[in-house]
mmCIF file of the N, C-alpha and C atoms, coordinates in Angstrom:
data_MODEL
# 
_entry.id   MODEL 
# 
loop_
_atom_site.group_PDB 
_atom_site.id 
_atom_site.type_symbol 
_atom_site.label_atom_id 
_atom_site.label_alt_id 
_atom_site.label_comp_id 
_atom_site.label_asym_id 
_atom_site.label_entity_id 
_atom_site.label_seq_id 
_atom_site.pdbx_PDB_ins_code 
_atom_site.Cartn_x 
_atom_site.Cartn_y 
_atom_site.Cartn_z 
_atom_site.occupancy 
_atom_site.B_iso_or_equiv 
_atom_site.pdbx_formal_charge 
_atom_site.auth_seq_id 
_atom_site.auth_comp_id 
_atom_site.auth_asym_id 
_atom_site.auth_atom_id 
_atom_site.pdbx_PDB_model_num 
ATOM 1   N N  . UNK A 1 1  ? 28.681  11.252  -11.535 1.00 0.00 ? 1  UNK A N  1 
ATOM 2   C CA . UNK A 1 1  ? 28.043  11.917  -10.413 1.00 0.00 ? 1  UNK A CA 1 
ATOM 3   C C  . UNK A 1 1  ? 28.093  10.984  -9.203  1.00 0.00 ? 1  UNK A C  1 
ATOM 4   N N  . UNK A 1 2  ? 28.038  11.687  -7.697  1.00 0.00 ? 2  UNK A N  1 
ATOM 5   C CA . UNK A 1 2  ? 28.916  10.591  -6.713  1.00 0.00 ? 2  UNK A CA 1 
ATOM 6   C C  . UNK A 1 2  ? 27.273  10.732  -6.029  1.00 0.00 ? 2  UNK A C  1 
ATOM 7   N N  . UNK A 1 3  ? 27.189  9.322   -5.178  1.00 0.00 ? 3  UNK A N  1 
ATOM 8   C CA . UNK A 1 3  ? 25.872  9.399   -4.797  1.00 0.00 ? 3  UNK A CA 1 
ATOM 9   C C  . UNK A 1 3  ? 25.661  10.119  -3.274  1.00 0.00 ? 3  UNK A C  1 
ATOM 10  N N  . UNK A 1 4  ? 24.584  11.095  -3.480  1.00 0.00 ? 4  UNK A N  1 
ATOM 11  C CA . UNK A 1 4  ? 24.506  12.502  -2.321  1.00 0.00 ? 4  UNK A CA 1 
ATOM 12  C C  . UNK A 1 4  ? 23.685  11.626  -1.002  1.00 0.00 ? 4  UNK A C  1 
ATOM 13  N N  . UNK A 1 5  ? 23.515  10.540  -1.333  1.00 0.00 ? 5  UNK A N  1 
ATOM 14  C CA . UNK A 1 5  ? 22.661  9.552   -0.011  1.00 0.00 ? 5  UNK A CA 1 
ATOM 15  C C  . UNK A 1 5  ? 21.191  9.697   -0.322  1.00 0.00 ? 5  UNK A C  1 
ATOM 16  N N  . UNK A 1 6  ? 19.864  9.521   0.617   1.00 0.00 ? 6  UNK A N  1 
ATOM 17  C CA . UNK A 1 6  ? 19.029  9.484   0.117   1.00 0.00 ? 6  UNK A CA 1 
ATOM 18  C C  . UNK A 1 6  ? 18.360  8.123   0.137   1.00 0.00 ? 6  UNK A C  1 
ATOM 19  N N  . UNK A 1 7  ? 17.563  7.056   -0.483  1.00 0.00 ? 7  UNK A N  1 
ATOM 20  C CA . UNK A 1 7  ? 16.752  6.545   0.081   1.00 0.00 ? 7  UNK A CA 1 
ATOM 21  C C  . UNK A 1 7  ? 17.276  5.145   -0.908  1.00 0.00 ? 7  UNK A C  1 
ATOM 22  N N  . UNK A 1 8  ? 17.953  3.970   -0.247  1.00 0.00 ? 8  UNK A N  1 
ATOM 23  C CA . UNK A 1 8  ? 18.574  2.858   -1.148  1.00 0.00 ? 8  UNK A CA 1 
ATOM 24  C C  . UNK A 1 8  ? 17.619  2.579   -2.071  1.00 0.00 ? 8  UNK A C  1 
ATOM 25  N N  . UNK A 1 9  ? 18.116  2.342   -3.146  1.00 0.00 ? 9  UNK A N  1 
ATOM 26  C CA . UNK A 1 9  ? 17.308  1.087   -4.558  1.00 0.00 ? 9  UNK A CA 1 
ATOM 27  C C  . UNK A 1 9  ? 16.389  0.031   -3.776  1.00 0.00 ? 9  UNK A C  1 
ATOM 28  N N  . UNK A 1 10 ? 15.582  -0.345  -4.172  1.00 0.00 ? 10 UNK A N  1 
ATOM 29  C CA . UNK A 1 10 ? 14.403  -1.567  -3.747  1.00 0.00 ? 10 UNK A CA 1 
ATOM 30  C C  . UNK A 1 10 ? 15.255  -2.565  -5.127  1.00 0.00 ? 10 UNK A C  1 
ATOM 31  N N  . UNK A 1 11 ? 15.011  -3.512  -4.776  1.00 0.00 ? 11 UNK A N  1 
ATOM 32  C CA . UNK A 1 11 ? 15.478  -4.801  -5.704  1.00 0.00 ? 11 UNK A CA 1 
ATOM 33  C C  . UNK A 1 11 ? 14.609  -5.158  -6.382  1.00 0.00 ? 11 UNK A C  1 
ATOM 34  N N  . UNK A 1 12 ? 14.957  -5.693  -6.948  1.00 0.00 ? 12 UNK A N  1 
ATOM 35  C CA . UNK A 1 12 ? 13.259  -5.790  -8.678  1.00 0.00 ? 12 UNK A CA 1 
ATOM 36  C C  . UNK A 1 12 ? 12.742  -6.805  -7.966  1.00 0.00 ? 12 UNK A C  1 
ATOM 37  N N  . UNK A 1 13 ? 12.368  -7.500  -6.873  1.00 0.00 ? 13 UNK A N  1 
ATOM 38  C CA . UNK A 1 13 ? 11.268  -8.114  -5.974  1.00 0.00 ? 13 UNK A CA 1 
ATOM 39  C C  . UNK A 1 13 ? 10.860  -7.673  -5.097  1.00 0.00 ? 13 UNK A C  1 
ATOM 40  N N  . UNK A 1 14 ? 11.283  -6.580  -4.518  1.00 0.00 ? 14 UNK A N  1 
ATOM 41  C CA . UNK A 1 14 ? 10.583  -5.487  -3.640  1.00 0.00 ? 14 UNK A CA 1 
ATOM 42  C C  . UNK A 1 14 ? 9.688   -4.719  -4.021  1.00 0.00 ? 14 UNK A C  1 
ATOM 43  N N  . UNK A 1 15 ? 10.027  -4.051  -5.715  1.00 0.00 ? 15 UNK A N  1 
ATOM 44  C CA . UNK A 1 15 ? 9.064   -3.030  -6.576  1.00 0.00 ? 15 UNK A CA 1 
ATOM 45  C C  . UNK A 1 15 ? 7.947   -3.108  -6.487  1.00 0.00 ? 15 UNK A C  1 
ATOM 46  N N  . UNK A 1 16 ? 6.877   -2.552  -5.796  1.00 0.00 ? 16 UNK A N  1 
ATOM 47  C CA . UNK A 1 16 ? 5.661   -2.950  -6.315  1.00 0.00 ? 16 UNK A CA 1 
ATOM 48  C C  . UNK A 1 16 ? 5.438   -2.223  -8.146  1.00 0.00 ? 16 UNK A C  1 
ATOM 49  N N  . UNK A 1 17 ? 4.981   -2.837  -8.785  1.00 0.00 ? 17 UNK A N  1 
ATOM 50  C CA . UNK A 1 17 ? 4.691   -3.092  -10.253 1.00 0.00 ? 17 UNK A CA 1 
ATOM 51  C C  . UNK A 1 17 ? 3.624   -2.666  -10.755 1.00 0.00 ? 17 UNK A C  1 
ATOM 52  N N  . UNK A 1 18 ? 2.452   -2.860  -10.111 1.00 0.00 ? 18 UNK A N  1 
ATOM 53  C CA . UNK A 1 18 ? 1.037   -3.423  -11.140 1.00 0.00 ? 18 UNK A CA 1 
ATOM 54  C C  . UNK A 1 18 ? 0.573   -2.074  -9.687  1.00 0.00 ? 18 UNK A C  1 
ATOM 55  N N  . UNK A 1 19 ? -0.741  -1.578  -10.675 1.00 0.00 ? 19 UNK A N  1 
ATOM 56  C CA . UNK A 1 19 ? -1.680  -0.959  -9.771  1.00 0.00 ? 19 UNK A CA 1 
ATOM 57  C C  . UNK A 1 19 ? -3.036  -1.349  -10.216 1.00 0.00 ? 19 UNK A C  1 
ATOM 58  N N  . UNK A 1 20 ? -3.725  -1.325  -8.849  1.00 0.00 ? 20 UNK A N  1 
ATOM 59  C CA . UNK A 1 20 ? -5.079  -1.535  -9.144  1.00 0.00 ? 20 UNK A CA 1 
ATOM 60  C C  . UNK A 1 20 ? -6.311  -0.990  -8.527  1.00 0.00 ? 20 UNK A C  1 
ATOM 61  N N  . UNK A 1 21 ? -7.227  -0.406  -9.708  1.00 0.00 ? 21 UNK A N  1 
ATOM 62  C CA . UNK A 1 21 ? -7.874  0.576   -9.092  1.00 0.00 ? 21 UNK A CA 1 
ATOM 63  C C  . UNK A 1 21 ? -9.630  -0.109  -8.920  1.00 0.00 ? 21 UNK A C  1 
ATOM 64  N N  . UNK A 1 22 ? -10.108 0.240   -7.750  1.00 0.00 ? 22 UNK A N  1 
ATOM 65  C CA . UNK A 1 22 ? -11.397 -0.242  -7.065  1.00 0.00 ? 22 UNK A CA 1 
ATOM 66  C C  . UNK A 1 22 ? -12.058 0.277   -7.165  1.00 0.00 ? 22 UNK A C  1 
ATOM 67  N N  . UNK A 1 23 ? -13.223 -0.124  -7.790  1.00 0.00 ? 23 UNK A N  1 
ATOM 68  C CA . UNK A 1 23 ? -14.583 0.969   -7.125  1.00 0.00 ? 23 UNK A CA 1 
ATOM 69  C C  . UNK A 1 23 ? -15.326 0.255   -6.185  1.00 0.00 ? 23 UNK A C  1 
ATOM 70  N N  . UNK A 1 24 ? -15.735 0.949   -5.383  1.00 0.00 ? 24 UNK A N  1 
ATOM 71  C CA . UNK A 1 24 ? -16.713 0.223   -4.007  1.00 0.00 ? 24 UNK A CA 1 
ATOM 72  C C  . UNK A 1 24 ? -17.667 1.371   -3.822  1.00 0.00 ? 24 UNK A C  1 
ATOM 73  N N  . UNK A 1 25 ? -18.691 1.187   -3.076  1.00 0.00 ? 25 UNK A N  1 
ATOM 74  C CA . UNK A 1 25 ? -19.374 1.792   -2.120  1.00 0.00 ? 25 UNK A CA 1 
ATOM 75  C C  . UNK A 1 25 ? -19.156 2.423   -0.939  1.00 0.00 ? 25 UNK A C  1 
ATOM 76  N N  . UNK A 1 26 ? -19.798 3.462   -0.608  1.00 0.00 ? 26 UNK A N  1 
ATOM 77  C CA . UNK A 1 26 ? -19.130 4.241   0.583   1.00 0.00 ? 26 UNK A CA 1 
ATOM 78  C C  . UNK A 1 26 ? -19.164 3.567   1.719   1.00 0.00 ? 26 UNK A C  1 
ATOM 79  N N  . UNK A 1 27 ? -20.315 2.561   1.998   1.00 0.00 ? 27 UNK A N  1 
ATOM 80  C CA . UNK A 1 27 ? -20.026 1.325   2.876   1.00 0.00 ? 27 UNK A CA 1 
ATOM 81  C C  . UNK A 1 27 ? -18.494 0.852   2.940   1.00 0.00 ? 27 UNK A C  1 
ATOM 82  N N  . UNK A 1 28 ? -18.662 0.086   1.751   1.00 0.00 ? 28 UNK A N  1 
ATOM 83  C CA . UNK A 1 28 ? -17.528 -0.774  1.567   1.00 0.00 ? 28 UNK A CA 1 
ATOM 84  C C  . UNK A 1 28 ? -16.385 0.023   2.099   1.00 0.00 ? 28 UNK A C  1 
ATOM 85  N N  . UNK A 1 29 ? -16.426 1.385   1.444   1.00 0.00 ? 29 UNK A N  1 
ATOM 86  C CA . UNK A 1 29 ? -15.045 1.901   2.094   1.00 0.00 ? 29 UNK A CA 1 
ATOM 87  C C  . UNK A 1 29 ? -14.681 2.041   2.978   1.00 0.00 ? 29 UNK A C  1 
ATOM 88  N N  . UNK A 1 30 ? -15.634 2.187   3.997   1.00 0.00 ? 30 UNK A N  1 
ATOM 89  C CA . UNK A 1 30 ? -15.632 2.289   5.397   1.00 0.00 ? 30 UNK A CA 1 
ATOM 90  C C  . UNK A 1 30 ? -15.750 1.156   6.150   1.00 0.00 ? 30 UNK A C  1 
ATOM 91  N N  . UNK A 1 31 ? -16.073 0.145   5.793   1.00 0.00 ? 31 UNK A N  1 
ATOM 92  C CA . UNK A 1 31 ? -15.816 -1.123  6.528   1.00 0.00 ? 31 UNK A CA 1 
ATOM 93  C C  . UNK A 1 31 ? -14.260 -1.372  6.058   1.00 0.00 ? 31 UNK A C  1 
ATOM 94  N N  . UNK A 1 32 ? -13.418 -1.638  4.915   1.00 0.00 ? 32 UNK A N  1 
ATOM 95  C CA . UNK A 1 32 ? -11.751 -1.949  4.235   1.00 0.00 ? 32 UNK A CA 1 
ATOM 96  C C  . UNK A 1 32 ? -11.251 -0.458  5.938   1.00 0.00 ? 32 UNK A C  1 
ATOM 97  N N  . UNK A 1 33 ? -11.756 0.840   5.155   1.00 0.00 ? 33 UNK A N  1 
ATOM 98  C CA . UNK A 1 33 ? -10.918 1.780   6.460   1.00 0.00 ? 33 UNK A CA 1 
ATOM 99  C C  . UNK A 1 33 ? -11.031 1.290   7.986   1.00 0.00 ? 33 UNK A C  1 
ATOM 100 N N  . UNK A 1 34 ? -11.879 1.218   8.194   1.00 0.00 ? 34 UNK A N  1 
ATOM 101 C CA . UNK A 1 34 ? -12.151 0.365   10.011  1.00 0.00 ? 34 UNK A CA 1 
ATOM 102 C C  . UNK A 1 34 ? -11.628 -0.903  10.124  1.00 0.00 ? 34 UNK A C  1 
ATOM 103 N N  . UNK A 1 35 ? -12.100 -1.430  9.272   1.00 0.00 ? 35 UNK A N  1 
ATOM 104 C CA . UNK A 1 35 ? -10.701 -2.988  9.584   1.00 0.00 ? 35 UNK A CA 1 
ATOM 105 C C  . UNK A 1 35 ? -9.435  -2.943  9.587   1.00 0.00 ? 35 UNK A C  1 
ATOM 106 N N  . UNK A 1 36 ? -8.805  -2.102  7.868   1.00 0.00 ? 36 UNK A N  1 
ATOM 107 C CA . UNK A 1 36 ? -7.466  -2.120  8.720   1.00 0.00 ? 36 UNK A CA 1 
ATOM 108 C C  . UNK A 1 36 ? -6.982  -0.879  9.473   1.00 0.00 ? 36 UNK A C  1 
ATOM 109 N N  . UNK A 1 37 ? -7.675  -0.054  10.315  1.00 0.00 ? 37 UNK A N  1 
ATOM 110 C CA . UNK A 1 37 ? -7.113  0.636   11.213  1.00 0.00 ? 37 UNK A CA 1 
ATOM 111 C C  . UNK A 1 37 ? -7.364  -0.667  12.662  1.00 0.00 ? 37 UNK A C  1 
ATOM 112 N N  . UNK A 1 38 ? -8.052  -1.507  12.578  1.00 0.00 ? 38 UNK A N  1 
ATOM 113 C CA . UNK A 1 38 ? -8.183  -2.450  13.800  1.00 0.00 ? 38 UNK A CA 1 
ATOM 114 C C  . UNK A 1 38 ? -6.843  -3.144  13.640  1.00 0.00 ? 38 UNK A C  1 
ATOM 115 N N  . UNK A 1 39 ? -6.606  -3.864  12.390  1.00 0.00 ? 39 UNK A N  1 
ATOM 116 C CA . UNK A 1 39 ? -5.523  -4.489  12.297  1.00 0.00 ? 39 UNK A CA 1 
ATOM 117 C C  . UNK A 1 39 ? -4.224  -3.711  12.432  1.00 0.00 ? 39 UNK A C  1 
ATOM 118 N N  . UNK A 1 40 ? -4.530  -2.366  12.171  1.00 0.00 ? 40 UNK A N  1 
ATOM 119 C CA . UNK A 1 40 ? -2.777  -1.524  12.989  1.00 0.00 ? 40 UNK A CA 1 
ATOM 120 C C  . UNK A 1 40 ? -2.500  -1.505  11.152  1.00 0.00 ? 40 UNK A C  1 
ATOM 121 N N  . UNK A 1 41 ? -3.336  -1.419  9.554   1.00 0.00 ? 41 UNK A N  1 
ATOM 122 C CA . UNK A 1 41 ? -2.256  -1.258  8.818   1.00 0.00 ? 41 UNK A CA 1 
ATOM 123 C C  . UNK A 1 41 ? -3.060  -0.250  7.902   1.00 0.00 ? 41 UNK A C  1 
ATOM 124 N N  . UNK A 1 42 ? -2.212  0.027   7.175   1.00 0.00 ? 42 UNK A N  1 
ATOM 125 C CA . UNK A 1 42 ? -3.201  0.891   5.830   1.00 0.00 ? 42 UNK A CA 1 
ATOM 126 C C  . UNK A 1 42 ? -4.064  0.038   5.432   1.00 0.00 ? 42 UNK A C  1 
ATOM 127 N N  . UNK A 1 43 ? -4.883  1.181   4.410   1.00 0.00 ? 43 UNK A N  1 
ATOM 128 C CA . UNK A 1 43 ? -5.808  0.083   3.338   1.00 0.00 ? 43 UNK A CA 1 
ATOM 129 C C  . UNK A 1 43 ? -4.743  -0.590  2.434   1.00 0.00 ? 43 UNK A C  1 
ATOM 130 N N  . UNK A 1 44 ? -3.745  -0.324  1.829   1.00 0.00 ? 44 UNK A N  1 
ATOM 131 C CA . UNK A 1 44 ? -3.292  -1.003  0.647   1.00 0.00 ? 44 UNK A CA 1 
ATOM 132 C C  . UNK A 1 44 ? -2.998  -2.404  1.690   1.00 0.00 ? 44 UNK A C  1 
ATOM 133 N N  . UNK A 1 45 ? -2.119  -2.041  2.891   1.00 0.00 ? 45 UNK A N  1 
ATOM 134 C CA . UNK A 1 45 ? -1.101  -3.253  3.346   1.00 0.00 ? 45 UNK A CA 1 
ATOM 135 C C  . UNK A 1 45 ? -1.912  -4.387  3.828   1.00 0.00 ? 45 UNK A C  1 
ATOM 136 N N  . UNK A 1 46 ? -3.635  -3.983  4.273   1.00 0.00 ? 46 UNK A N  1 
ATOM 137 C CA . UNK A 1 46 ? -4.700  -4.492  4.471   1.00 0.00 ? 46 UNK A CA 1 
ATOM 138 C C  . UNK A 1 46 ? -4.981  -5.724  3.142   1.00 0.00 ? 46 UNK A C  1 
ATOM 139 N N  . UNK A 1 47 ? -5.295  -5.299  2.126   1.00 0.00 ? 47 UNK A N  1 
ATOM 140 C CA . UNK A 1 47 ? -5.616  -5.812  1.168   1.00 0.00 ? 47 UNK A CA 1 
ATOM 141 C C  . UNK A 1 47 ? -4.563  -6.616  0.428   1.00 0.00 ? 47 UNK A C  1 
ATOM 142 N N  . UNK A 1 48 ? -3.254  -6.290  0.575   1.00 0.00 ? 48 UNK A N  1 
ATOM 143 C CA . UNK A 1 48 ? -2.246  -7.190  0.389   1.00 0.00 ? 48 UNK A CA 1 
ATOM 144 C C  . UNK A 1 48 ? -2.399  -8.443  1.002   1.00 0.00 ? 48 UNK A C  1 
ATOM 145 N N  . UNK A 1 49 ? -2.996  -8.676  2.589   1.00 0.00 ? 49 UNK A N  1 
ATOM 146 C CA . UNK A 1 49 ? -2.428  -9.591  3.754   1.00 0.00 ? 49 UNK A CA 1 
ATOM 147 C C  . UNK A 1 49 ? -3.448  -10.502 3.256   1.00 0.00 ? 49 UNK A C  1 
# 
């Protein structure tokens, strides 16, 4: 099968791998959401940095 295009391979150090799930407070959530919309990123890319 010939490749129809579409979105390149990530390299096995690009993959994100592992997930991880949080519980917080509705505070909490809303202070992680307001910070990184200040910082310009998502919550995940937030919590990565």
């Amino acid at each position: 099968m010939t490749n129809k295009g579409g979105r390149p391979r990530l390299s096995a150090s690009q993959k994100k791998k592992y997930k991880v799930d949080v519980k917080m407070s509705t505070e909490e959530y809303y202070t992680l959401k307001s910070k990184a919309m200040e910082a310009g990123r998502n919550k995940s890319e937030y919590i990565r940095q």
